[in-house]
N, C-alpha and C positions, 0 to 999 in steps of 0.2 A: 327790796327783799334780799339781794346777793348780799349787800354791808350791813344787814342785819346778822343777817346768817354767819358772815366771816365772824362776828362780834362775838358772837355766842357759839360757833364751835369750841372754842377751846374750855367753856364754861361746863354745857352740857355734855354728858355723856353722850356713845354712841345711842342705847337705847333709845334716850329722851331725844337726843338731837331729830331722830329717824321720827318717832311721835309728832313732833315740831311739824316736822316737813310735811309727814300725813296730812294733820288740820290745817295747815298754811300754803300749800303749794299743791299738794293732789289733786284738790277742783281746778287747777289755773295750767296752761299749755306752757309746758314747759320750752321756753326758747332752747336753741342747741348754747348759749354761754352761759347758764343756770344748768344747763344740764350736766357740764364740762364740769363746775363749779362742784355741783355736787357728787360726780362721780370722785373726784380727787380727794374733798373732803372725807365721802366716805373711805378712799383708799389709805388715808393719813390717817384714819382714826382705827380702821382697824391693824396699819401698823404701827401703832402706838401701844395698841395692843400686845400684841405680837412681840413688839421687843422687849417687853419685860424680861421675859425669859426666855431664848429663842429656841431652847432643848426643851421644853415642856408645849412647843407647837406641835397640836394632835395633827394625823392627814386620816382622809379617808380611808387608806392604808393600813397605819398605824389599825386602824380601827378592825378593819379586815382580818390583821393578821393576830387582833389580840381574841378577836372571837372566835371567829375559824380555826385558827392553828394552834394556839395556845392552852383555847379552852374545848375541852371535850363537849360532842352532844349534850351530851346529858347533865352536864354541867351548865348550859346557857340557860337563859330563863326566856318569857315568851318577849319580852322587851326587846332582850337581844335579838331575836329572831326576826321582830320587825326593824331594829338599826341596819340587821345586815341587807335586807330584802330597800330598806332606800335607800342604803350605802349603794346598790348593785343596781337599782331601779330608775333612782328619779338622780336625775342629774344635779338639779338644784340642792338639795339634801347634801351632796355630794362635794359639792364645791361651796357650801356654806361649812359642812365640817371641816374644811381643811382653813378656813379662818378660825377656829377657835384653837383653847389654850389647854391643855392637860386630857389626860383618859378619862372623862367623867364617867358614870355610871348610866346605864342605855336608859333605865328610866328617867333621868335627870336630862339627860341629852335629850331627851325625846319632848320633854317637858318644855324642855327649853327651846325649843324647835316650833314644839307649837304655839308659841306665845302669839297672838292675832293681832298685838299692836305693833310688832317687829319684826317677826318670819313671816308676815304675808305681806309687809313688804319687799323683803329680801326676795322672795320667791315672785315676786313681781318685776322686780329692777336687774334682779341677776340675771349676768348677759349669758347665754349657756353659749359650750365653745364644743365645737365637732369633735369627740374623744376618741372616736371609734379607729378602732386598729387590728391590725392582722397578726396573730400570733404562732409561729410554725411551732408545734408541739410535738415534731416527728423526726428532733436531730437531739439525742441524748449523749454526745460523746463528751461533750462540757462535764455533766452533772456523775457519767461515771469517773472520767479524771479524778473529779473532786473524793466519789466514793472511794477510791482507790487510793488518797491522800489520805484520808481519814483511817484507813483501815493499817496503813502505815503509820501513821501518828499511835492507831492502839498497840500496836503489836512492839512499838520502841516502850512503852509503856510496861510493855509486858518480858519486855528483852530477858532479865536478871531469872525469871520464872520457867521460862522457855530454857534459859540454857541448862539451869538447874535440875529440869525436867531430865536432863541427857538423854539415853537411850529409851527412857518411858513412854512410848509411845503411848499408850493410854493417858496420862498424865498429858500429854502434847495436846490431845485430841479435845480433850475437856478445858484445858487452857484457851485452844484455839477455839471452841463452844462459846466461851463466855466470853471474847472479843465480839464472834459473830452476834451475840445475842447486844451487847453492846452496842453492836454498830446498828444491829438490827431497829432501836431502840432510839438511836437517833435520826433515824430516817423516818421517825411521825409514825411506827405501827405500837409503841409502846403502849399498854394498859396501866398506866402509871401514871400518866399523865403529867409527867413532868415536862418541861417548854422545850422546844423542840427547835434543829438549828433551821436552816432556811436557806436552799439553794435556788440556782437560778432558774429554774423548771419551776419550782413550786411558789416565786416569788412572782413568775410569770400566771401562772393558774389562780392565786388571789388576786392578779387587776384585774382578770375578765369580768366581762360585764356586757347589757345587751347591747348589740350592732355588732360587736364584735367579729372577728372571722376566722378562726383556727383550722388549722392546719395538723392531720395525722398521718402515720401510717397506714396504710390498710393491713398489711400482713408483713410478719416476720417469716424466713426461710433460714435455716440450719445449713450448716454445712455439711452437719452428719446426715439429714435428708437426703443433699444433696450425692453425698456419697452412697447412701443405702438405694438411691435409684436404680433402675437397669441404666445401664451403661452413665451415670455417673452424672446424669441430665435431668433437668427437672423441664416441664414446661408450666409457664404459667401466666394468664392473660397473655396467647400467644408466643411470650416470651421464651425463650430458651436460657435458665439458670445453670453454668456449671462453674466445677471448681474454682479455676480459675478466677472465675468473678469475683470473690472474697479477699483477694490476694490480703491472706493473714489474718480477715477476721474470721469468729467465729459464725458470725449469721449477718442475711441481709434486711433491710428494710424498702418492701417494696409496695409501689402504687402512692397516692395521694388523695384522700377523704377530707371535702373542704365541708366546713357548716357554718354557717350564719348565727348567732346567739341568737334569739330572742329574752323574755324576761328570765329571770334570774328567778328561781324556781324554793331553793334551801339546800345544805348542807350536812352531811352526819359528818364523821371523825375520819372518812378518807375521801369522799369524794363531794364535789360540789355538781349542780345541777341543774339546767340548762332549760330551757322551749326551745326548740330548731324551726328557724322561720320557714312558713310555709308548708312545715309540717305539725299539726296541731292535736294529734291521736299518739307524738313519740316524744321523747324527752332524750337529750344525749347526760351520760354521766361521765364527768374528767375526774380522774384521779387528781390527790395532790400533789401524788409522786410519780414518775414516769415510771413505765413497767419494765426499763432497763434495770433498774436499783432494785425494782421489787425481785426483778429475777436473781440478783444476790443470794436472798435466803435463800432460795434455789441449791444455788451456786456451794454454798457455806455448806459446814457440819451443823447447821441451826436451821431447820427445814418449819419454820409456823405454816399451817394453814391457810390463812390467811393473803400468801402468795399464791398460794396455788388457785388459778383460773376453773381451772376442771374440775377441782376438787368441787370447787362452790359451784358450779352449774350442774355436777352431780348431786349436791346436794340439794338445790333447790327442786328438783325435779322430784320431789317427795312431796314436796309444801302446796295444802290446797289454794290457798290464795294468795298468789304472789307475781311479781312484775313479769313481763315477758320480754325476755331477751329478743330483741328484733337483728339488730347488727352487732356486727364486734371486729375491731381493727385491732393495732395495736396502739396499744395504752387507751381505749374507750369504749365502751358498750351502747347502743342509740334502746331503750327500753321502752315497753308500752308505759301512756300516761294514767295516772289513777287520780280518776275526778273526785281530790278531795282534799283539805290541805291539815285537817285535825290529829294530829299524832298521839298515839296513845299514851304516851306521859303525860301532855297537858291536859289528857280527856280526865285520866285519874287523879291529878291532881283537882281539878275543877269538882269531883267527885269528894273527895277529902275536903275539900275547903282550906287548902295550904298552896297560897301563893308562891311564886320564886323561891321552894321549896327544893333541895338537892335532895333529886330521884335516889343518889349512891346511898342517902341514910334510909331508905324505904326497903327494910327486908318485909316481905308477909309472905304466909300460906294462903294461896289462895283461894284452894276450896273452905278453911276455915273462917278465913275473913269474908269470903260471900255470904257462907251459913250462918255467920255473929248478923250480917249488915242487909241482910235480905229484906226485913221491916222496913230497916231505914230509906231504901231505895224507891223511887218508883218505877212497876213495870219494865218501862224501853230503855231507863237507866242499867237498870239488875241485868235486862238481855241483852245490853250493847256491851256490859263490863264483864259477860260470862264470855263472851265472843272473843274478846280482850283475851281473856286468860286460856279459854282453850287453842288460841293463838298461839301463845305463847309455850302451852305444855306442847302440842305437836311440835313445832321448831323447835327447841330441846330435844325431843324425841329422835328426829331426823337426826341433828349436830351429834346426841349419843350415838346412833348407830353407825354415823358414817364415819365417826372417829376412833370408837373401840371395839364394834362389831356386834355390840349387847345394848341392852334400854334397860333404866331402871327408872318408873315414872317417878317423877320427882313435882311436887307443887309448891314447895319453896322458892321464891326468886326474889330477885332483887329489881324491884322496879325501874330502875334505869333502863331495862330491856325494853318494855315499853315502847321506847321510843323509834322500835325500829318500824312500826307500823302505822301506816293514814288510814282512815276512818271514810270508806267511797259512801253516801250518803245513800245517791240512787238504786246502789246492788247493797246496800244495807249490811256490809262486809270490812274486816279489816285485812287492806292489805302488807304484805310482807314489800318494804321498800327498800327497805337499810343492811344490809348482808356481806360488809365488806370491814 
């Protein structure tokens, strides 16, 4: 059987070869020098593979970073959402993508994955290897460096404009505006959606995965705290903080918040999202950017929203049905879990009858498209997709008020919004999950 085999690798393909071995050697005990035999083989054929092109080798990475980071929520289709959930889940998945050859398309990958003459072998012979690792998420002075370089690099850009500006300080202000918005833009908050760079923080946050063990902050301390104290002392967890301790920076990072991954839960457009083993009613949410960089906009003449902590926990405290913030360190929130995993994008599309449809070309009125499509619907459809929308006109409502101090109802949107909502089956409710 081994000098038939050598005879005919080079003839057949991997695929066929692997078929081969199915019907000819699966019912028979493999000796360990048949087994040596065909582990080599198979490793020479898929690097035979592989060398074609050695820049068109995908990794599970690659994959990660072109779904996740690249491509907006509302952008992915439901394909993509199950590649990321076995990219993050099943280990075998995982270490089979990283043999193949180019970015295929998640339905085609998926297709190809499930083939029963090939991948259930694969997934039976592949030796899985201990991946799990410990990742400290709570030392950020790398990734401001880096912001820091960046913002230097705009402003040499910007040299000729700035000095021309001379004495105009308004002119300065609005110059220095559109760097901050700039930079702001390359650190993944951009609505533009254009590709985004990738630091070592956030390069860290796309390999997690479950077994995993991170590592946070619990709390930041200010130095201005520190100083607005009576006599100039902070206590905390027994501790005595004062000036001193800083020497030169502006704030500290204190305590340590360890978690355990468990599965690999989905993703919107800033945060990815976790099970914490052990605990099964909470879900932790990681940024993909550390909340040092996030505090830049802060920082800058470019203030979004969208930094601000407060502002959003202000806000959410209006919304009838929405996540509950259980803990909060720094750079993570642990929030309650919502039994349910149907988002309201793909529930509307399923409604429409439009596949891997991009939500962004989906403008409607809502109340008017209900009252056109009320026939069409049946009953628990019509009440699940009114629940939907008046979801959706509250949260507007709140975001108006808390941003300009006035509401003006509005039932125009753009479906993309949708998707910030899961669909909990048992309380027969959509929750608000996506708000970052």
């Amino acid at each position: 059987m081994v000098r038939v085999y050598f005879k005919m690798k080079k003839v057949f393909s991997l695929q066929v070869l692997v078929l081969y071995l199915l019907f000819g050697v699966m019912g028979d005990t493999f000796s360990r020098a048949s087994s040596d035999c065909f582990r080599r083989a198979i490793g020479e054929a898929l690097s035979r593979k592989s060398d074609r092109n050695d820049t068109e080798r995908s990794t599970s990475f690659d994959y990660i970073k072109k779904l996740l980071y690249d491509t907006p929520f509302e952008g992915r289709t439901a394909s993509d959402a199950i590649v990321i959930k076995k990219i993050k889940n099943d280990p075998r998945f995982r270490q089979w993508l990283d043999t193949q050859t180019g970015l295929l398309d998640s339905e085609t990958l998926l297709k190809k994955y499930s083939d029963l003459g090939v991948m259930a072998f694969f997934r039976q012979k592949l030796k899985l290897v201990s991946e799990s690792k410990t990742v400290d998420l709570s030392d950020y002075s790398g990734e401001r460096a880096w912001v820091d370089q960046k913002r230097r690099e705009l402003l040499e850009e910007r040299k000729e404009d700035l000095q021309n500006a001379g004495a105009d300080e308004a002119e300065k202000k609005r110059i220095e505006s559109e760097i901050d918005k700039k930079l702001y833009n390359r650190f993944g908050y951009s609505h533009f959606f254009q590709k985004k760079e990738l630091n070592t923080y956030e390069a860290k946050v796309l390999s997690l995965k479950p077994g995993d063990v991170v590592k946070f902050a619990k709390r930041k301390v200010t130095l201005r705290e520190v100083l607005d104290a009576p006599n100039s002392t902070l206590i905390i967890d027994g501790q005595e903080i004062t000036p001193k301790d800083f020497q030169g920076k502006t704030y500290l990072l204190l305590g340590t918040q360890i978690f355990k991954l468990g599965d690999y839960l989905g993703a919107g457009n800033a945060t990815q999202i976790f099970e914490i083993e052990g605990k099964p009613d909470r879900v932790l949410r990681i940024p993909f950017l550390p909340q040092a960089i996030k505090e830049i906009c802060l920082e800058s003449t470019f203030h979004p929203d969208s930094c601000n902590k407060e502002f959003k926990k202000g806000m959410l405290a209006g919304i009838t049905n929405v996540i509950e913030i259980l803990e909060e360190g720094y750079g993570y929130w642990v929030v309650s879990r919502v039994d349910g995993n149907e988002n309201g994008i793909h529930f509307f599309e399923s409604v429409i009858g439009k596949k891997n449809v991009d939500p962004r070309n989906i403008f409607i009125d809502t109340e008017q498209w209900m009252e056109e499509n009320k026939a069409k619907l049946d009953p628990s459809t019509f009440q699940k997709l009114q629940k939907l929308f008046d979801a959706m006109i509250e949260y507007d409502s709140i975001v108006q008020k808390s941003k300009q101090g006035r509401y003006f109802k509005k039932t125009m949107f753009n479906m993309s919004m949708a998707s910030q909502w899961v669909w909990e089956p048992k309380k027969a409710r959509w929750v608000l999950v996506d708000f970052d």
